[in-house]
Phi, psi and omega in degrees: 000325190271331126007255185324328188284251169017261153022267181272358121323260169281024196084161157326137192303113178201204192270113168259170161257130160270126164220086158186148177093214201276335215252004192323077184124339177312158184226120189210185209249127178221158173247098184307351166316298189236001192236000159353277177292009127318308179304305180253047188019044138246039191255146191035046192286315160351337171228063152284303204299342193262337196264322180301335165264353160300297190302055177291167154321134166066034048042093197245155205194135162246164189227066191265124191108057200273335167066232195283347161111016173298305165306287212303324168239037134289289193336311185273311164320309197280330194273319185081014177210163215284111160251114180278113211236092149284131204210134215260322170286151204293303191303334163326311193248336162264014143301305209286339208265326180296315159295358157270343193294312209283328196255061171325335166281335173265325187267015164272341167298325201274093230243088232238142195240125195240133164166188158287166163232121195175167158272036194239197185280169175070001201263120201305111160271144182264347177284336173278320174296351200249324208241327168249340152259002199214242178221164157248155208269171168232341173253104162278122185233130205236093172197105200247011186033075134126350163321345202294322164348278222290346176285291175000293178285341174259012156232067174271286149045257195291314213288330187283280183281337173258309198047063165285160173257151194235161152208144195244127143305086184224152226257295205257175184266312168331257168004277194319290194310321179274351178283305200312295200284002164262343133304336158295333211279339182262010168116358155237205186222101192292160196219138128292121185254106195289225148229151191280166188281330204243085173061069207285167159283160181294161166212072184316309186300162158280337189254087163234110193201165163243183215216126182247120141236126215264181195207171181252026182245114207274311156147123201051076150267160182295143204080356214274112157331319178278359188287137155304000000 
């Protein structure tokens, strides 16, 4: 009912401009129905302040978990540099793609990657994907339900020798506490972020927060593998 309520308020689903929040001028296909907060920058607003001195000019970001491409072209708006947006679903990623269209100015930053993301077999590794196929990154942003562990052990890598900054997305208590502690074994010292009270997004799990971990690379610092 409130789905349908939505609906005939604001209309049919189709290509808006967002104006209001962090994503401010993105152009995306939104529905009101499930994306209201989007529209009116509140989805995940609870890590704006963590995301704004992370996201600089020049800044290169992977985006694994990409859904409808929302993150992906907030990122490259705000960094202005190559983000790698993986997204294992089908409907997902011509979703995401379609919504990379509208913003002709974002979507040569966006390199959109269809696959898993993982250490298992068949699966996308990011230090072989960051080191041999792609770039490497300074910014990670993760949130594959439940998957995150397993991207994680295939960028021990990245996680060791670049100290990209990251957020994570975790589902389970479990989940969070081994993400946690395997970001300490590399040097960082990971913050919990909760989710907010005051006019919160749905959330279907019972357990959902992230994990902020800040990293040391500013982005095209001198010496910087990616530097011209």
């Amino acid at each position: 009912m409130k789905q349908a309520v939505k609906r005939i308020v604001f209309g049919s689903p189709r290509p808006r401009r967002l104006p209001l929040g962090l994503a401010r001028g993105i152009r995306m296909h939104i529905d009101f129905a499930t994306q209201t907060h989007h529209y009116f920058g509140l989805y995940e607003a609870e890590l704006n302040r963590h995301l704004r001195p992370i996201l600089r000019r020049g800044v290169r970001s992977f985006d694994i978990g990409v859904q409808h491409g929302y993150d992906s072209l907030l990122i490259a708006q705000r960094t202005g540099a190559p983000v790698a947006a993986f997204e294992r679903d089908e409907a997902c990623f011509e979703e995401m793609e379609r919504n990379f269209a509208l913003n002709p100015q974002l979507e040569p930053l966006i390199r959109p990657v269809h696959g898993t993301v993982g250490n298992g077999a068949g699966e996308i590794g990011l230090d072989q994907w960051a080191y041999h196929d792609g770039f490497v990154p300074d910014f990670i942003k993760l949130d594959i339900e439940c998957g995150e562990l397993s991207a994680l052990r295939s960028a021990e890598r990245l996680l060791e020798a670049r100290k990209p900054s990251l957020v994570i997305e975790v589902h389970t208590l479990e989940l969070e506490r081994e993400c946690g502690r395997l970001l300490t074994r590399h040097g960082y010292r990971p913050a919990i972020v909760n989710p907010r009270r005051l006019l919160p997004d749905h959330r279907p799990d019972a357990h959902n927060r992230w994990l902020i971990a800040v990293g040391d690379v500013p982005g095209n610092a001198p010496g910087d593998p990616n530097s011209s």
